[in-house]
N, C-alpha and C positions, 0 to 999 in steps of 0.2 A: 641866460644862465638860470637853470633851475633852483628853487630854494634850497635843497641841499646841497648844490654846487658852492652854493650864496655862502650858507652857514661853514661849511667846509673853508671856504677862504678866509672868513672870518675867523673863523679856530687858527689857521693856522697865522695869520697876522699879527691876533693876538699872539699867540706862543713868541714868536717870534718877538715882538716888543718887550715881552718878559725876559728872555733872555737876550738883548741886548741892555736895558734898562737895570734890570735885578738883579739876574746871575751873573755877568758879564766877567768871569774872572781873568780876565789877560786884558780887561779895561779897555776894548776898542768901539764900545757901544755909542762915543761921540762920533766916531769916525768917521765922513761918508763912503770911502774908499773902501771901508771893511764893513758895509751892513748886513755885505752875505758871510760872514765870516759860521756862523754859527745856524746856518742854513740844513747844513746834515743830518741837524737835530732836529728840525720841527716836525718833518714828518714823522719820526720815530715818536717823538712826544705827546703830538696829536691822535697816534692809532692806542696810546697808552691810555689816554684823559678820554676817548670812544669808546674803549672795551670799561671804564669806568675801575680800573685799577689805582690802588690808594698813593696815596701822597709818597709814602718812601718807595713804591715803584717807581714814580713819574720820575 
């Protein structure tokens, strides 16, 4: 895996921890059965935090 392969998964892990943990509003971020719930999003949020667009875009 190449280092931006690397850092790409790691963006998108993180995002992902965020909005199970943070955002979580329909409260299934304990759940194991629902980890991908909120899956749809990360790529969307990750090419948002690359183009380096502000906070109330993301």
């Amino acid at each position: 895996m190449s280092r931006k392969q690397r850092h790409s998964q790691a963006l998108q892990d993180a995002v992902k921890e965020v909005l199970l943990r943070e955002w979580d509003p329909i409260r299934i971020g304990r759940e194991d059965a629902a980890k991908d719930e909120y899956d749809a999003y990360v790529t969307k949020i990750c090419a948002l935090i690359v183009q380096r667009q502000s906070v109330e875009e993301v």
